[in-house]
C-alpha positions as CSV (number, residue, x, y, z in Angstrom):
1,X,61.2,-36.3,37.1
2,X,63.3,-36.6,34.5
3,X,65.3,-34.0,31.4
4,X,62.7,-34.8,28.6
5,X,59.5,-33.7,31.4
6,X,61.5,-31.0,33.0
7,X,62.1,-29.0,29.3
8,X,58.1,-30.4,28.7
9,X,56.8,-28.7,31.8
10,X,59.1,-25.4,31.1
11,X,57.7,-25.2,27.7
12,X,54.6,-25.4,28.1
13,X,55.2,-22.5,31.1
14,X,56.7,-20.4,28.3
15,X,53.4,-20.8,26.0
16,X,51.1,-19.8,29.0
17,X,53.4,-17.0,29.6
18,X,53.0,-15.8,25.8
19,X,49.7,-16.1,25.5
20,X,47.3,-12.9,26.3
21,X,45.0,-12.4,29.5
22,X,42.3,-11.8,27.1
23,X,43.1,-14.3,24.9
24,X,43.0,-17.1,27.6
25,X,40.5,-19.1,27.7
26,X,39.4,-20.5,31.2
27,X,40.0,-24.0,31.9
28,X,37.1,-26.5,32.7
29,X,36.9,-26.2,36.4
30,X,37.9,-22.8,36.3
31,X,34.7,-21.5,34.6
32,X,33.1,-17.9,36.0
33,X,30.3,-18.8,38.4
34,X,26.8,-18.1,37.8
35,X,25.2,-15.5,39.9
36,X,22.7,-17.0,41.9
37,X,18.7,-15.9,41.6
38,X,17.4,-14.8,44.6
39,X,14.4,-16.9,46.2
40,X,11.8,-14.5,45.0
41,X,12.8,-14.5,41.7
42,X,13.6,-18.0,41.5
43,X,10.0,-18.9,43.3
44,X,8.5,-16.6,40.0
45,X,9.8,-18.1,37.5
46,X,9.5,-21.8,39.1
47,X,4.9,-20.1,38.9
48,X,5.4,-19.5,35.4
49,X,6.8,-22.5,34.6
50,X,3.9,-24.4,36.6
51,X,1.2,-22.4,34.7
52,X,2.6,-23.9,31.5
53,X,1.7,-27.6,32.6
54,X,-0.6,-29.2,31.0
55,X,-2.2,-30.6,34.1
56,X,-4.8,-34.4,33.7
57,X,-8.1,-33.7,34.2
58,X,-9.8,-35.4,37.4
59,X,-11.1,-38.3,35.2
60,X,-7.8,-38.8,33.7
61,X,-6.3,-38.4,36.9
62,X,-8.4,-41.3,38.0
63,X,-7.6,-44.0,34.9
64,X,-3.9,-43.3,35.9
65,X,-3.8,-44.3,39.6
66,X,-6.0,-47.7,38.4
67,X,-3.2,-48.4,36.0
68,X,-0.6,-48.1,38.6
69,X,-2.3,-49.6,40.9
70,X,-3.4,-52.7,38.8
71,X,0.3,-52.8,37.8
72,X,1.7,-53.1,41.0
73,X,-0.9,-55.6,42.4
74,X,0.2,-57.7,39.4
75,X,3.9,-57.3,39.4
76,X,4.0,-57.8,43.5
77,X,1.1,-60.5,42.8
78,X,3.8,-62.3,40.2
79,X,7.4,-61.9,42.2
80,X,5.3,-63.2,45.6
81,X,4.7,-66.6,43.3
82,X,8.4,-66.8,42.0
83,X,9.7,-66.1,45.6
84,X,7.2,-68.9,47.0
85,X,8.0,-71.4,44.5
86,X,11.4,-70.9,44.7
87,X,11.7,-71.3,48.4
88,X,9.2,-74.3,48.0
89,X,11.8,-75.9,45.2
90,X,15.0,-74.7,47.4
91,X,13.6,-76.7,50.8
92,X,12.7,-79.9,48.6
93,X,16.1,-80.2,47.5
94,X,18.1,-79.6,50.4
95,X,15.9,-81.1,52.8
């Protein structure tokens, strides 16, 4: 450590030293911790949340698992028939 750090590190020791308590302000990872809910009231608010969902209807419901499911016959469907052809390319080449 050298002269120019040394007179750095005791200034800046000086500052802190001036400064207030209350006029500190904490640093980034020294930040007052939350209280933590208790599971009750953490399990009520988590209801009152749910009751504000605007939940699909069965027939919606419905039309949304065909659509995934139709896209993921099709995408499966479409990397099978790059994989195939691929291996089928790779094995005429190198045999």
């Amino acid at each position: 450590m050298n002269r120019q750090t040394k007179r750095l590190m005791a200034r800046q020791q000086a500052a802190k030293e001036r400064v207030a308590p209350a006029q500190r302000r904490p640093q980034p990872g020294q930040q007052e911790r939350k209280k933590r809910t208790p599971p009750r009231q953490f399990l009520k608010e988590v209801r009152q949340e749910l009751k504000k969902v605007n939940w699909p209807t069965r027939k919606e419901l419905w039309s949304y698992f065909v659509v995934v499911l139709v896209s993921v016959v099709v995408l499966t469907s479409y990397v099978f028939g790059l994989d195939y052809g691929f291996s089928k390319a790779v094995l005429k080449i190198f045999t």
